[in-house]
C-alpha positions as CSV (number, residue, x, y, z in Angstrom):
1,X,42.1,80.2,-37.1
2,X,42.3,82.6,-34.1
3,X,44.6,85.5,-35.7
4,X,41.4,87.8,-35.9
5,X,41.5,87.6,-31.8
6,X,44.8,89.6,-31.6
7,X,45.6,87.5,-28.8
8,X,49.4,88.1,-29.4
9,X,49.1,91.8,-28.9
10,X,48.0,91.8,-25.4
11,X,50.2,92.1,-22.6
12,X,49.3,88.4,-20.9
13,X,51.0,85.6,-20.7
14,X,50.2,82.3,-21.8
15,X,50.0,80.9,-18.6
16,X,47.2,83.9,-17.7
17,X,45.7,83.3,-21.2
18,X,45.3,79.6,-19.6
19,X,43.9,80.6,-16.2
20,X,41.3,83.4,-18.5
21,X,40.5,80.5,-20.8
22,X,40.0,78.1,-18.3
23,X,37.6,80.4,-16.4
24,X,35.7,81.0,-19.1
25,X,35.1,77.9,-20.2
26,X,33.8,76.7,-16.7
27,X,31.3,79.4,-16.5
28,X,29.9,78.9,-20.1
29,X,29.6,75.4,-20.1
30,X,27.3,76.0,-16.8
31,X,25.3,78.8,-19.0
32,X,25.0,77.0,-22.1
33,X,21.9,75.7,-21.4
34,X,20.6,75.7,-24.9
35,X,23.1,73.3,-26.0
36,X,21.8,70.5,-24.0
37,X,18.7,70.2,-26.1
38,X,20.0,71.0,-29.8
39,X,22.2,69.5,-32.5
40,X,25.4,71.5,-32.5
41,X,27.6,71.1,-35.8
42,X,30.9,72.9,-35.9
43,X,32.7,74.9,-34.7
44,X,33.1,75.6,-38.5
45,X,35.6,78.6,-38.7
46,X,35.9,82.1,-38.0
47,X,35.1,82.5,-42.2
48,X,32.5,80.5,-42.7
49,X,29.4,83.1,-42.8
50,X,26.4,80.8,-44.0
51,X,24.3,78.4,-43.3
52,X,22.8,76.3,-46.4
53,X,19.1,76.3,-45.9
54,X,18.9,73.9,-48.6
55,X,16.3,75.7,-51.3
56,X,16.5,78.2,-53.6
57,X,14.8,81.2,-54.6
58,X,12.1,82.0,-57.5
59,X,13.6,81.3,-60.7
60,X,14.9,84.0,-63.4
61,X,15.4,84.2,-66.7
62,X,18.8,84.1,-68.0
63,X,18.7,84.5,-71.9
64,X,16.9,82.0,-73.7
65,X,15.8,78.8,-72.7
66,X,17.9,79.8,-69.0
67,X,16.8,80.2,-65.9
68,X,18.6,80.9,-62.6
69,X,17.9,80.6,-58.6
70,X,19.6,81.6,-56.2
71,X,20.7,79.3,-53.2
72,X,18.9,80.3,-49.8
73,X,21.2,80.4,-46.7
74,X,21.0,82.1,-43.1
75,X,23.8,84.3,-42.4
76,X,25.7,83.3,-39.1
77,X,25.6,86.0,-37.0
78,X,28.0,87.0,-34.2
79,X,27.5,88.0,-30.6
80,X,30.5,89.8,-28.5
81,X,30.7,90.6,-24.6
82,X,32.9,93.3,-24.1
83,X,35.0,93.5,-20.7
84,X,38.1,94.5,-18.9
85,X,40.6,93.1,-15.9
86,X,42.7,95.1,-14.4
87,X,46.1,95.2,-14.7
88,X,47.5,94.2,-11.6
89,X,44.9,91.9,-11.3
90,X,47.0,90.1,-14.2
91,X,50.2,90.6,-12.9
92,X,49.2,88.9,-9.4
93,X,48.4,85.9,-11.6
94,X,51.6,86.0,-13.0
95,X,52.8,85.8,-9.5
96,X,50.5,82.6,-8.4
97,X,47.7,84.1,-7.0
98,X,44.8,81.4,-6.2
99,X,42.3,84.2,-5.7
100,X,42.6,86.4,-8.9
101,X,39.6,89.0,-9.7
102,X,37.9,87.6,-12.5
103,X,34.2,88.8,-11.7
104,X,34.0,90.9,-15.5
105,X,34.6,87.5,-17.4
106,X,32.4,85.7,-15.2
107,X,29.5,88.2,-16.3
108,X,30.1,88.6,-19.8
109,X,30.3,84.6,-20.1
110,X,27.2,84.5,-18.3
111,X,25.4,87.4,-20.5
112,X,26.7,86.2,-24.2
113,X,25.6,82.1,-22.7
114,X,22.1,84.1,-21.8
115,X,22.1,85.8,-25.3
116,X,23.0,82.6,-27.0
117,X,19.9,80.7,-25.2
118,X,17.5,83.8,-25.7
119,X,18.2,83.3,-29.6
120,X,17.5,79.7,-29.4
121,X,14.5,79.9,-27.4
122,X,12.9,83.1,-28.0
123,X,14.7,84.1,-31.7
124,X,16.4,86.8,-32.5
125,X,14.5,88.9,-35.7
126,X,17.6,91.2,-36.4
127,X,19.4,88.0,-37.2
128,X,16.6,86.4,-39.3
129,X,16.3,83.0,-36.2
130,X,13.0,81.8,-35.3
131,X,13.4,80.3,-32.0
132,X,11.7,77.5,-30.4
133,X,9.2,79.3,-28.6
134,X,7.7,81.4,-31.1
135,X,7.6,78.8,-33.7
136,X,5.9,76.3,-31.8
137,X,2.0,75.4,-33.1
138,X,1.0,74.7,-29.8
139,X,-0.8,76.3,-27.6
140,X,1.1,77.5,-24.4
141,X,0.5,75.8,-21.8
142,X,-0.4,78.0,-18.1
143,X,1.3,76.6,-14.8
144,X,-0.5,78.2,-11.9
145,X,1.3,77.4,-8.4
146,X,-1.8,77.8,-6.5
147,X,-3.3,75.4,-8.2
148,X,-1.8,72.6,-10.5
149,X,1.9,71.3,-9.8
150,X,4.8,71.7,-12.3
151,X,5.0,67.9,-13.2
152,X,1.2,67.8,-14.0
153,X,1.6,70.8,-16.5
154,X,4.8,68.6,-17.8
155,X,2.7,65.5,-18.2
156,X,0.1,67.4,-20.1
157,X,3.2,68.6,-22.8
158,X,4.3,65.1,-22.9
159,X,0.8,64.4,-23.8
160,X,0.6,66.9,-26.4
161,X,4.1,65.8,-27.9
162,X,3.0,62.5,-28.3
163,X,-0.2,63.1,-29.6
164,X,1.9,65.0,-32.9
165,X,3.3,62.2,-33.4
166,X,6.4,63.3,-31.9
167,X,8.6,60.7,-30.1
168,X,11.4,61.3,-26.9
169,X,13.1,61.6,-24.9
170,X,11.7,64.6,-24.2
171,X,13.5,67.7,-22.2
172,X,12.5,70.4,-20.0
173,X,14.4,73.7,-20.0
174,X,13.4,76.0,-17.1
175,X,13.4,79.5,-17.1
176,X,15.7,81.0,-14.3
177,X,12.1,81.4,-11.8
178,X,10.7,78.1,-13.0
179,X,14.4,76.2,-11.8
180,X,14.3,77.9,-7.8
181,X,10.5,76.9,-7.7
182,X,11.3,73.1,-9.0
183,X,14.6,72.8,-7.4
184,X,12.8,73.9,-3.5
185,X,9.6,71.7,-4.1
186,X,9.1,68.3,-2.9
187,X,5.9,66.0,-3.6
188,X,5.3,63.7,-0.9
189,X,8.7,63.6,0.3
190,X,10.0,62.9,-3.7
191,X,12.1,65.5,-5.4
192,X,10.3,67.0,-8.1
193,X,13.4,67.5,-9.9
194,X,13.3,63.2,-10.1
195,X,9.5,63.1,-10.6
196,X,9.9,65.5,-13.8
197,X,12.9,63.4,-15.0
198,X,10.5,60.5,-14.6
199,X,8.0,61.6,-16.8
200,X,10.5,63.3,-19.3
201,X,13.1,60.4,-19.7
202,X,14.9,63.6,-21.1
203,X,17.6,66.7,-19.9
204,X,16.3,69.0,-17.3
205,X,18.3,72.2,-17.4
206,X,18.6,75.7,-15.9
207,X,18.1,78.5,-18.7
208,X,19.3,81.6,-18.3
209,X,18.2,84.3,-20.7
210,X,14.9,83.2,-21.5
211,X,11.5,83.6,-19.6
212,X,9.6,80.9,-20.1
213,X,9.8,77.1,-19.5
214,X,9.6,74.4,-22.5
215,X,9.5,71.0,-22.9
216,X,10.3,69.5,-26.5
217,X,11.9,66.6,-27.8
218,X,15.6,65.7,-27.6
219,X,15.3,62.7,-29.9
220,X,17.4,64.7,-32.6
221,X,17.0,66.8,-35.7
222,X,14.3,68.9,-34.6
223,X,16.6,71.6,-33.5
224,X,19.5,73.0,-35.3
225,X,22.5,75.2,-34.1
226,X,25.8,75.9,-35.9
227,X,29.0,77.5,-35.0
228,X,31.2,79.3,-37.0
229,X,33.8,80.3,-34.5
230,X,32.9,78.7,-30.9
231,X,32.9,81.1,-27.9
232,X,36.6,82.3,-28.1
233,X,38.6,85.2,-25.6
234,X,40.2,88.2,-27.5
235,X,41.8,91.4,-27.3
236,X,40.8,94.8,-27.9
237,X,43.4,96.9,-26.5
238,X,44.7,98.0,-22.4
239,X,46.2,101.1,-21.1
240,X,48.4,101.1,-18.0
241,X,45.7,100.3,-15.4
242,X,43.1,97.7,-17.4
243,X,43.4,95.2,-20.7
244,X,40.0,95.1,-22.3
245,X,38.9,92.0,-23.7
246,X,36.2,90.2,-25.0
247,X,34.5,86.9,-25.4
248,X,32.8,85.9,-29.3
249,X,31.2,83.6,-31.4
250,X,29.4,83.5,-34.7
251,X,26.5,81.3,-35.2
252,X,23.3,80.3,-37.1
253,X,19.8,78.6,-35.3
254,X,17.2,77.2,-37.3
255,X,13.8,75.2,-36.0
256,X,13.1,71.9,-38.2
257,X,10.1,70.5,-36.2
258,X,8.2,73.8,-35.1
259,X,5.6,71.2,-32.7
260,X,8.1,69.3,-31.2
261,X,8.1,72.1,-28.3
262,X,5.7,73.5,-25.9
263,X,6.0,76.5,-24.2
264,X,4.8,76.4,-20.3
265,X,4.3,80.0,-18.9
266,X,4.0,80.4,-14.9
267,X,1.0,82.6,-13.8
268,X,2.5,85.0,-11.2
């Protein structure tokens, strides 16, 4: 269902719908960094507004020898990147230009992807999601460059995963600092990107929108993210020199296995 978008109001073609969609989608799926580490159900639907949680409330009477409880569920929420193109920007795509003026979708996708992974990772109280971070029982570990390497502080999570009893593979996602320091290191002439995928067996990814590193389990189930309506271009309105659109989603995040992650924070 994608009537609610308005997509038919705008003054764009389907071919530029195609070229915007397209664009989009090749700058979220770099962004989405979350997603590599947690079940994803849905999309579900533009309606569909709740999560079932699964339990239910305290009960209450209801005239004699009734009670009632109420079902628990987690609202989806739903995150929207306003932007606009210009106009003639649109209408040089109409005409086949290769270098169109996208540089507004390109940063909204990249700021809704970096909300999305901030939820995941960090929560998101307004919404009622307890991210990964947060919920964790561990205690953080501290990677100090001047003195312990990246992979050793990885090792030591791997250790502490294990020890809970919690099995791999396991992933790391890297805060945007923690990713330029792995990617230009080298130990003894080996990558550190392959050691770390070495001792993980798991993902390594590039985070944007959080600020600290984690490794945690991808084995499954610990980690739970549903869609309503996946990420999804619409229209607001345009005047004679700009359209303004937007890029939205509705979703839901909840943590099933709080100690299957462990936070790693860089001294600076």
């Amino acid at each position: 269902m994608t009537g609610h978008l308005l997509r038919r109001h705008a003054p764009i073609t389907d071919e530029v719908w195609k070229l915007l969609d397209d664009e989009a989608k090749e700058r979220l799926t770099v962004a989405l960094g979350a997603r590599h580490f947690v079940d994803v159900a849905g999309p579900l639907g533009w309606q569909h507004s709740a999560t079932n949680l699964g339990r239910v409330g305290p009960a209450a009477p209801l005239g004699e020898g009734v009670i009632g409880r109420s079902r628990r569920v987690l609202p989806l929420t739903e995150l929207r990147a306003d932007f606009q193109l210009p106009q003639n920007e649109l209408l040089d795509a109409t005409r086949g230009a290769a270098d169109v003026d996208l540089g507004s979708l390109d940063l909204a996708a990249h700021r809704i992807a970096s909300a999305e992974n901030e939820a995941v990772f960090h929560g998101w109280e307004a919404a009622g999601i307890v991210g990964i971070i947060p919920s964790s029982p561990h205690e953080p570990l501290v990677h100090d460059p001047g003195a312990i390497g990246f992979e050793t502080v990885a090792a030591t999570a791997v250790a502490t995963l294990k020890s809970a009893g919690i099995d791999g593979p396991y992933g790391l996602a890297l805060c945007p600092d923690d990713w330029t320091a792995v990617i230009e290191a080298t130990d003894r002439g080996y990558p550190l990107l392959r050691h770390l995928g070495d001792v993980l067996e798991g993902p390594i990814e590039w985070i944007p929108g959080i600020h600290e590193s984690v490794v945690l389990s991808t084995r499954g189930g610990d980690w739970l993210l549903e869609l309503g309506e996946d990420l999804s271009l619409g229209y607001a309105s345009h005047t004679a020199e700009s359209v303004s659109l937007y890029l939205e989603e509705s979703l839901s995040f909840r943590v099933a296995t709080p100690e299957a992650a462990v936070a790693i924070r860089t001294r600076t």
